[in-house]
Backbone as XML, in Angstrom:
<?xml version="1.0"?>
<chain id="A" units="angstrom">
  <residue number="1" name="UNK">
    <atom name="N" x="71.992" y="27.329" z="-352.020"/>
    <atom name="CA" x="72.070" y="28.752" z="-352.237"/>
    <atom name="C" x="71.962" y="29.020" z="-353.732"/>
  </residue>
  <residue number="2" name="UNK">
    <atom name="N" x="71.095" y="29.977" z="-353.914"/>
    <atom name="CA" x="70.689" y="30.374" z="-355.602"/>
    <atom name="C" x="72.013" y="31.073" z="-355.931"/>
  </residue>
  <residue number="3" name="UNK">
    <atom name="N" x="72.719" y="31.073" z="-356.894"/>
    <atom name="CA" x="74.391" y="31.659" z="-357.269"/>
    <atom name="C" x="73.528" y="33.121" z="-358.435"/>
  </residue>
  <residue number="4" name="UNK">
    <atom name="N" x="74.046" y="33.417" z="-358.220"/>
    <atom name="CA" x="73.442" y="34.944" z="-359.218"/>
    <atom name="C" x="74.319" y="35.114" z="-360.764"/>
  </residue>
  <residue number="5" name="UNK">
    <atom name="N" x="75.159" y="34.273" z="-360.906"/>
    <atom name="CA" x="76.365" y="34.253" z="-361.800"/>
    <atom name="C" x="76.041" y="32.820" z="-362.777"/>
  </residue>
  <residue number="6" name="UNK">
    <atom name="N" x="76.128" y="33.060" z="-364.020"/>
    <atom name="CA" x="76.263" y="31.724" z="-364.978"/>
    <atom name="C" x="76.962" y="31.024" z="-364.561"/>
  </residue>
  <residue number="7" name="UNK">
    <atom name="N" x="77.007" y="30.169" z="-363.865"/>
    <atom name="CA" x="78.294" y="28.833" z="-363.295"/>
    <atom name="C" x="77.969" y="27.654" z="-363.871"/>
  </residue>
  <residue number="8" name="UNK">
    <atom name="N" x="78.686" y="26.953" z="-364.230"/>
    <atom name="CA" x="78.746" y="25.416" z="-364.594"/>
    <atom name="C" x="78.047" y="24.902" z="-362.831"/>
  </residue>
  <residue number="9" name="UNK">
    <atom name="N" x="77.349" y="23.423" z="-362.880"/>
    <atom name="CA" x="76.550" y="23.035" z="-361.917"/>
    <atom name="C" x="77.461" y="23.139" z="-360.963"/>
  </residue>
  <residue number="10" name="UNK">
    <atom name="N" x="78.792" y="22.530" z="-361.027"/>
    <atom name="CA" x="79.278" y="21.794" z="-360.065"/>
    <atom name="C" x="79.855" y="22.918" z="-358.660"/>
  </residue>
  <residue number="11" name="UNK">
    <atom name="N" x="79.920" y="23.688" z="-359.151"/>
    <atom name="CA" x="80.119" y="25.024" z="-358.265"/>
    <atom name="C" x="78.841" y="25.107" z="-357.406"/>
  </residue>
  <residue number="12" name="UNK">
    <atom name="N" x="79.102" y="24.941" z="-355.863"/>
    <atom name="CA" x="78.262" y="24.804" z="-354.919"/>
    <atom name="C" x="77.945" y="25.956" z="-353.968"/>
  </residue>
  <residue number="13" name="UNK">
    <atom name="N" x="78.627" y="26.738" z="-354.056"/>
    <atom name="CA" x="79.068" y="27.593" z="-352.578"/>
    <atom name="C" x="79.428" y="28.853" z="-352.983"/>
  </residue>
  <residue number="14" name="UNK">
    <atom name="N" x="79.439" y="29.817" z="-352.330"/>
    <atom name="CA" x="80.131" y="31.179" z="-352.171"/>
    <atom name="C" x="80.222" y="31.468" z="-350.794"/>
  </residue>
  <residue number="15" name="UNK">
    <atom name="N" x="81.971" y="31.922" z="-350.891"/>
    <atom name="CA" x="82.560" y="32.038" z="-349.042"/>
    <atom name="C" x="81.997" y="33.305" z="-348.826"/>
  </residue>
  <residue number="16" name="UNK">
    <atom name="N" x="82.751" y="33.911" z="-347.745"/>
    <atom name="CA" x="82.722" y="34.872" z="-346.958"/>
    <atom name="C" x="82.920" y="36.397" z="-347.609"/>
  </residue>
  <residue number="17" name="UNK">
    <atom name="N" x="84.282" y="36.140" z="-348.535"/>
    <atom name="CA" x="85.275" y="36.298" z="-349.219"/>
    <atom name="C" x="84.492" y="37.078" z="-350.539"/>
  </residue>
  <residue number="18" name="UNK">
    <atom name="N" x="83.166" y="36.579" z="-350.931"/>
    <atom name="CA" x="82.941" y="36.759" z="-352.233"/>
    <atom name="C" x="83.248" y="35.967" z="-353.623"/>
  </residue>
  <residue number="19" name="UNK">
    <atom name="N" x="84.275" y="34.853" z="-353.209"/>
    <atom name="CA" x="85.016" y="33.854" z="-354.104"/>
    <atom name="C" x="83.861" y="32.773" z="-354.341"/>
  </residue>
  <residue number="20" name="UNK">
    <atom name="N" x="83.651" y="32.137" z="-355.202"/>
    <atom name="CA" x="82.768" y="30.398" z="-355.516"/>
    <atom name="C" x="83.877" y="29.451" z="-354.581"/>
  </residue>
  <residue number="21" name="UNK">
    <atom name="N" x="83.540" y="28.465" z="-354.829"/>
    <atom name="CA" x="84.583" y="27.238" z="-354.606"/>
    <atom name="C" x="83.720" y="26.525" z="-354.395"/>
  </residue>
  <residue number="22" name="UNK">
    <atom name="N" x="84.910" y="24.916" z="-355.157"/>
    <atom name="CA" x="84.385" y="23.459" z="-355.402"/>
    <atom name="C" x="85.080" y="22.396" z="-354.566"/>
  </residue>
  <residue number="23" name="UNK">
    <atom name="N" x="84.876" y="21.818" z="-354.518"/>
    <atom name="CA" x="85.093" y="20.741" z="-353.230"/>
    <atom name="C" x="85.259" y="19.392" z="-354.453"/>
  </residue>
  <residue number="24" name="UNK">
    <atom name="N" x="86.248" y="18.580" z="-353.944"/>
    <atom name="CA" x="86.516" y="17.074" z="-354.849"/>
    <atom name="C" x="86.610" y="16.268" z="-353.867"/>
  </residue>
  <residue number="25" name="UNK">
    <atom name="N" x="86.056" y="15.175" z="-354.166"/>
    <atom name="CA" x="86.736" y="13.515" z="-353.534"/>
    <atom name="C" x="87.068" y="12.909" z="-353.813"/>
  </residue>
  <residue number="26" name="UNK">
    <atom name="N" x="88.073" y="11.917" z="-352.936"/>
    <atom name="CA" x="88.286" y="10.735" z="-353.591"/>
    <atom name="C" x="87.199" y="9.477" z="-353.413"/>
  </residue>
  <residue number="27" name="UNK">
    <atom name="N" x="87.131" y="8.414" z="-354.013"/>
    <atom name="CA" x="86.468" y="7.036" z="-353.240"/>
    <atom name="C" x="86.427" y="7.162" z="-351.995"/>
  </residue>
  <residue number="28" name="UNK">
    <atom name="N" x="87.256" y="7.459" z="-351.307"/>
    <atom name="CA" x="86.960" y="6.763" z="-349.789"/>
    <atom name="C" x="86.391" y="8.086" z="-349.383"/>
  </residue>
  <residue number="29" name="UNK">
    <atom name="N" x="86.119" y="9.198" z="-349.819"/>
    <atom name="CA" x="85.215" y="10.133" z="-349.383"/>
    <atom name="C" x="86.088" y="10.998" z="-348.510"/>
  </residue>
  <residue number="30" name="UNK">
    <atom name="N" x="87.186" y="11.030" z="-349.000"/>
    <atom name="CA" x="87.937" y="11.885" z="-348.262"/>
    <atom name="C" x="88.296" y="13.131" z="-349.629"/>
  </residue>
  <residue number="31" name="UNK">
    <atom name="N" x="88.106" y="14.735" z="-348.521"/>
    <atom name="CA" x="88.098" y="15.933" z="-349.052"/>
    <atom name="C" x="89.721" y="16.108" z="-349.691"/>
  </residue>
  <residue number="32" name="UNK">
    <atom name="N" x="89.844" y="16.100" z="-351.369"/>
    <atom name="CA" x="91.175" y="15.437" z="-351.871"/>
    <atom name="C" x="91.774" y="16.937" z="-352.646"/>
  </residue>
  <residue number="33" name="UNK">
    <atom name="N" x="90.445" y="17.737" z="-353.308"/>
    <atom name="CA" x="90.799" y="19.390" z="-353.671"/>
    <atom name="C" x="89.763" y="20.415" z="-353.565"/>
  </residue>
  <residue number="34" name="UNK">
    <atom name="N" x="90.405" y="21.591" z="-353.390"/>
    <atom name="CA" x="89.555" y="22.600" z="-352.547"/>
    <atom name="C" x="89.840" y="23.841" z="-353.920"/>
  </residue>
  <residue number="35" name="UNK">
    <atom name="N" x="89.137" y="24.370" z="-354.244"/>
    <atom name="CA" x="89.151" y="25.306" z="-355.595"/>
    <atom name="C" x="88.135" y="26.707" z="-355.389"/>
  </residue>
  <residue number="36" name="UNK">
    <atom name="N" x="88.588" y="27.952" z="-355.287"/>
    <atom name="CA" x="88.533" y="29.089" z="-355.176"/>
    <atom name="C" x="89.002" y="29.839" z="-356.371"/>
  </residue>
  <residue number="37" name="UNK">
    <atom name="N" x="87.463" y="30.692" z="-356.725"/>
    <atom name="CA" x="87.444" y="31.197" z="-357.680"/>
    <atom name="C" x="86.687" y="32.703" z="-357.357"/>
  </residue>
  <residue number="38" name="UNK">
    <atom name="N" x="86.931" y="33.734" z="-358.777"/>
    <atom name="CA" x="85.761" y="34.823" z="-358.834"/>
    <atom name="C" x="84.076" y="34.611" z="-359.299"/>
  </residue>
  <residue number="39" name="UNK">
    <atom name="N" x="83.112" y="35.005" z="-358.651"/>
    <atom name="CA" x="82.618" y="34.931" z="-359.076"/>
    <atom name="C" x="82.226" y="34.767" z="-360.835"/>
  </residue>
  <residue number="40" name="UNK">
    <atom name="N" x="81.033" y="34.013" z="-361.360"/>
    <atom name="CA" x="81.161" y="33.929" z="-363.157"/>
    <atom name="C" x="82.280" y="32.980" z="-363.236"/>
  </residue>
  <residue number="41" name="UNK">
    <atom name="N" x="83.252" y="32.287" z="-362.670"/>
    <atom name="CA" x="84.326" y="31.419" z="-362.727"/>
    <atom name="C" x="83.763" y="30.295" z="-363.590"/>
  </residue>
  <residue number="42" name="UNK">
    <atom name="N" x="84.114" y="29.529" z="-364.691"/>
    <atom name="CA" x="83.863" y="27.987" z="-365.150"/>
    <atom name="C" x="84.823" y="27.369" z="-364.596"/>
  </residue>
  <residue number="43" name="UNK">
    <atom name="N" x="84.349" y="26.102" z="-364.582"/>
    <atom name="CA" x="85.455" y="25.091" z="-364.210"/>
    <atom name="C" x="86.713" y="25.163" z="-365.176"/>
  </residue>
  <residue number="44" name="UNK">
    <atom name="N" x="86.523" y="25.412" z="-366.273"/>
    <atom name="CA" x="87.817" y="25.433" z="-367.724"/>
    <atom name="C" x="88.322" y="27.122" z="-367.839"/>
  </residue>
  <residue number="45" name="UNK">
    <atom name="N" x="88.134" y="27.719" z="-366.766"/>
    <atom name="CA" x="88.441" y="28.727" z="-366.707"/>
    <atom name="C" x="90.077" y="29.228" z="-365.937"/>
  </residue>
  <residue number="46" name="UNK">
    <atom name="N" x="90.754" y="29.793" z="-366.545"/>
    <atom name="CA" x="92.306" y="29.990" z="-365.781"/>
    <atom name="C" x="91.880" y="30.863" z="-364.583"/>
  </residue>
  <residue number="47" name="UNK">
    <atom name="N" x="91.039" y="30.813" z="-364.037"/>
    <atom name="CA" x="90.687" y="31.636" z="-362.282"/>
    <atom name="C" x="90.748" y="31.070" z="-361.191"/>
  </residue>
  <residue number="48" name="UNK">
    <atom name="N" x="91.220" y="30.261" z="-360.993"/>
    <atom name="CA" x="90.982" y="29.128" z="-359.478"/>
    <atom name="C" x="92.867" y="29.272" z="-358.924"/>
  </residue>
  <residue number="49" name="UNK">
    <atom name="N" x="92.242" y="28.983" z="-357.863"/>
    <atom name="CA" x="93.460" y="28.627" z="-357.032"/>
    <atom name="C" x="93.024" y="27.300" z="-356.121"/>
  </residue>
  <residue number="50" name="UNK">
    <atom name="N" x="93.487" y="26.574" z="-356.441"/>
    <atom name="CA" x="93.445" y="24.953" z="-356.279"/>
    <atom name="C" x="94.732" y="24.511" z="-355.037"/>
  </residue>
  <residue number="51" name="UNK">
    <atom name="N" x="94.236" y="23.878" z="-354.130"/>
    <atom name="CA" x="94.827" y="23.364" z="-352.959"/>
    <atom name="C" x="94.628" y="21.435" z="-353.306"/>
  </residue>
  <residue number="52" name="UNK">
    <atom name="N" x="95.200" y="20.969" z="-353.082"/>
    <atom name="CA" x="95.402" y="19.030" z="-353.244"/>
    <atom name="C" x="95.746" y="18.817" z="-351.899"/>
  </residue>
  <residue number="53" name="UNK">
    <atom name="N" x="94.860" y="18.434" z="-351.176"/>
    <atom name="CA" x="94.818" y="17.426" z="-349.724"/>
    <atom name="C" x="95.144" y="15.862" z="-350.214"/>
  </residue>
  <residue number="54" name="UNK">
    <atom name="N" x="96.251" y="16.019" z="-349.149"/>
    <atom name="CA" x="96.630" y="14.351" z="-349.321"/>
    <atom name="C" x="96.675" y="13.849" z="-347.966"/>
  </residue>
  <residue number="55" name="UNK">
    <atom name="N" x="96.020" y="12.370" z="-347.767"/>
    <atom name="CA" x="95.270" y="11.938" z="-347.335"/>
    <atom name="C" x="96.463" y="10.203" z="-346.828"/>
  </residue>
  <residue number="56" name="UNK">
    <atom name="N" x="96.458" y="10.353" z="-345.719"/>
    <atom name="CA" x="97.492" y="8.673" z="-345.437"/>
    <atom name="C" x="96.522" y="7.914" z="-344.196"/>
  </residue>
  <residue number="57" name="UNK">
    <atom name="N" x="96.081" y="6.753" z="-344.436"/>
    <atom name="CA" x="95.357" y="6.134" z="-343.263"/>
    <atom name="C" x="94.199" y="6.828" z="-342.772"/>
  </residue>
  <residue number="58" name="UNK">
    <atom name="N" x="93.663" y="7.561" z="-343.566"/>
    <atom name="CA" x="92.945" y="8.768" z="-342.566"/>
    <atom name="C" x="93.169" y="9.564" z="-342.293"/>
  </residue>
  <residue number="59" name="UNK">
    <atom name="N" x="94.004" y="10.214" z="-342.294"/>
    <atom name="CA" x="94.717" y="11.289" z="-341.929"/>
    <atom name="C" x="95.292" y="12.764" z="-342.412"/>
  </residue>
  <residue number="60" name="UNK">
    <atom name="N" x="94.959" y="13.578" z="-342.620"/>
    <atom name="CA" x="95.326" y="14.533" z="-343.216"/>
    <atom name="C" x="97.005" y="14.690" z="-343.430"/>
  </residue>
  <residue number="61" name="UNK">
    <atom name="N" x="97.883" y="14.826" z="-344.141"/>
    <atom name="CA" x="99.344" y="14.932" z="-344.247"/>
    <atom name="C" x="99.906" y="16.002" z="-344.391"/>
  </residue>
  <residue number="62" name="UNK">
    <atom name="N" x="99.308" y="16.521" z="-346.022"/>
    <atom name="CA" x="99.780" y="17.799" z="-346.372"/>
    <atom name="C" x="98.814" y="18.473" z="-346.879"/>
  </residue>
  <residue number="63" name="UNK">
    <atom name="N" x="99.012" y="18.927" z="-347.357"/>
    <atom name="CA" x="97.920" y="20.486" z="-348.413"/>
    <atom name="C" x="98.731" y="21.488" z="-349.292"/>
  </residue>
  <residue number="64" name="UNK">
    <atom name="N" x="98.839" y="21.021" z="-350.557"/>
    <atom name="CA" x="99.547" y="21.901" z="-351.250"/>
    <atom name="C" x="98.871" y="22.878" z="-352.335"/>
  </residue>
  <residue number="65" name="UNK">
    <atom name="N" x="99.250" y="23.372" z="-353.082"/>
    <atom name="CA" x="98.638" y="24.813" z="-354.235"/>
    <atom name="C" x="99.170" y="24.529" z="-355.043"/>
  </residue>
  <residue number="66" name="UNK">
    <atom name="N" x="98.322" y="24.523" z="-356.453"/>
    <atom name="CA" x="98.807" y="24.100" z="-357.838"/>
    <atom name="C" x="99.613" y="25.586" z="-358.032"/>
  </residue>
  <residue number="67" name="UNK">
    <atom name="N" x="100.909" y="25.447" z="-358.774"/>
    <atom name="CA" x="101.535" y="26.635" z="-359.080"/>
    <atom name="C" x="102.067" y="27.259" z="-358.088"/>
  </residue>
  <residue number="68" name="UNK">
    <atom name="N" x="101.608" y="28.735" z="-357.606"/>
    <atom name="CA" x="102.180" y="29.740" z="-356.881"/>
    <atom name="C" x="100.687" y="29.937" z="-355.946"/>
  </residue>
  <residue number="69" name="UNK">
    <atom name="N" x="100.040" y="29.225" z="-355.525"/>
    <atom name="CA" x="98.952" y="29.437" z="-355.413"/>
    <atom name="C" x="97.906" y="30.776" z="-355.759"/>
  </residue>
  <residue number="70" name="UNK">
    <atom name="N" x="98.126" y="30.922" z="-357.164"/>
    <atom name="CA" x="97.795" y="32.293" z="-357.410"/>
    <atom name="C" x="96.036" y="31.760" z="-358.285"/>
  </residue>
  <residue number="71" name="UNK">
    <atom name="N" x="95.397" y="32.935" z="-358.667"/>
    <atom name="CA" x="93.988" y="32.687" z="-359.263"/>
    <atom name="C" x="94.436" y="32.105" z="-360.944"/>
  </residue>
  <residue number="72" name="UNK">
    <atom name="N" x="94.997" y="31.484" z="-360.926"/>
    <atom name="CA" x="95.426" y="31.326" z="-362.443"/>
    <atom name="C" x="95.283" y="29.723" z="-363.089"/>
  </residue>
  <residue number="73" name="UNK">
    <atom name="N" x="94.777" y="28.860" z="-362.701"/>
    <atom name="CA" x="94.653" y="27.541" z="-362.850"/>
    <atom name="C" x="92.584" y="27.106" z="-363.312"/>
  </residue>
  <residue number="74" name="UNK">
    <atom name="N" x="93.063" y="26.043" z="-364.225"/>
    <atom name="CA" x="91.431" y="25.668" z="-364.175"/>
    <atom name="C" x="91.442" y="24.385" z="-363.549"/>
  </residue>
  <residue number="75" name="UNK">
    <atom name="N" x="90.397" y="24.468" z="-362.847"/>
    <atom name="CA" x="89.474" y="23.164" z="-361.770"/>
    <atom name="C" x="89.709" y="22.168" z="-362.759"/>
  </residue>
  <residue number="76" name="UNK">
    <atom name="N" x="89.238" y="22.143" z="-364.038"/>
    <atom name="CA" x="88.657" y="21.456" z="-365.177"/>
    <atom name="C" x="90.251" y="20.259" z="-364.628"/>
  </residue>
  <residue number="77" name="UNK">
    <atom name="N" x="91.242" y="21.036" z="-364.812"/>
    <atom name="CA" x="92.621" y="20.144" z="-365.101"/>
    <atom name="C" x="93.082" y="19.843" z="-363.640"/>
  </residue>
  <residue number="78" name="UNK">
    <atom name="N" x="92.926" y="20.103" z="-362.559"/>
    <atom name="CA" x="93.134" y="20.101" z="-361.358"/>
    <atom name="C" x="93.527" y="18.318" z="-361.155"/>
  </residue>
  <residue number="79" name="UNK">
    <atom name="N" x="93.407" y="17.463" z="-361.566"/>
    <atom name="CA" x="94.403" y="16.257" z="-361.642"/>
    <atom name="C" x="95.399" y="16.236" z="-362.090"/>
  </residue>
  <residue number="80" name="UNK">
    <atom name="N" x="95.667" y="17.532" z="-362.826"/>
    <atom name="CA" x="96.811" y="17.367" z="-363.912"/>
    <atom name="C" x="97.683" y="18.369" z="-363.817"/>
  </residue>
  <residue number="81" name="UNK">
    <atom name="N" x="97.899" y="18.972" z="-362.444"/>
    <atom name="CA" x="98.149" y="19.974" z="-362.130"/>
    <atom name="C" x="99.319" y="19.518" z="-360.716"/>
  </residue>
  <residue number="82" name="UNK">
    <atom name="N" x="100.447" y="20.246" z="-361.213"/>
    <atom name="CA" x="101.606" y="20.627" z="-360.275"/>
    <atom name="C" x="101.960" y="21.183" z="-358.811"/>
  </residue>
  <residue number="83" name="UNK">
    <atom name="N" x="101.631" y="20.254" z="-358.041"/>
    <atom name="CA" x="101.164" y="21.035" z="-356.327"/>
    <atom name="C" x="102.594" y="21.159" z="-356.054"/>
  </residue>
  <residue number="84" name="UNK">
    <atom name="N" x="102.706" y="22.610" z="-355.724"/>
    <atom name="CA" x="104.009" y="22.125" z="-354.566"/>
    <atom name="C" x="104.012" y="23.050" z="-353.125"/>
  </residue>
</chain>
């Protein structure tokens, strides 16, 4: 899909919603963070709301939100970031 907005590459998608969002993996190819943004969003940008899938045997476990799950986090740091 052609994005109409200056985005850094890695931004793939636009939902339903009107929001971007980026998708992460780990090695074993399991879906590890999920990142929702406004359109024009950079990855080093404080606009995302970031979810961390954690992953046991295969298995999906939990799914948590950096912060308050609010639009206020950048993708860029999303390893380095506080799920609860």
């Amino acid at each position: 899909m052609s994005h109409p907005h200056a985005v850094v590459p890695s931004i793939v998608q636009q939902n339903t919603d009107g929001l971007i969002f980026n998708l992460d993996y780990d090695t074993g190819g399991n879906l590890t963070f999920i990142g929702y943004a406004p359109p024009g969003s950079r990855d080093t940008d404080a606009a995302w709301q970031i979810q961390r899938l954690n992953w046991v045997n295969g298995k999906l476990t939990s799914g948590r939100y950096a912060g308050m799950a609010e639009f206020n986090q950048s993708w860029a740091d999303r390893n380095n970031l506080l799920y609860t």
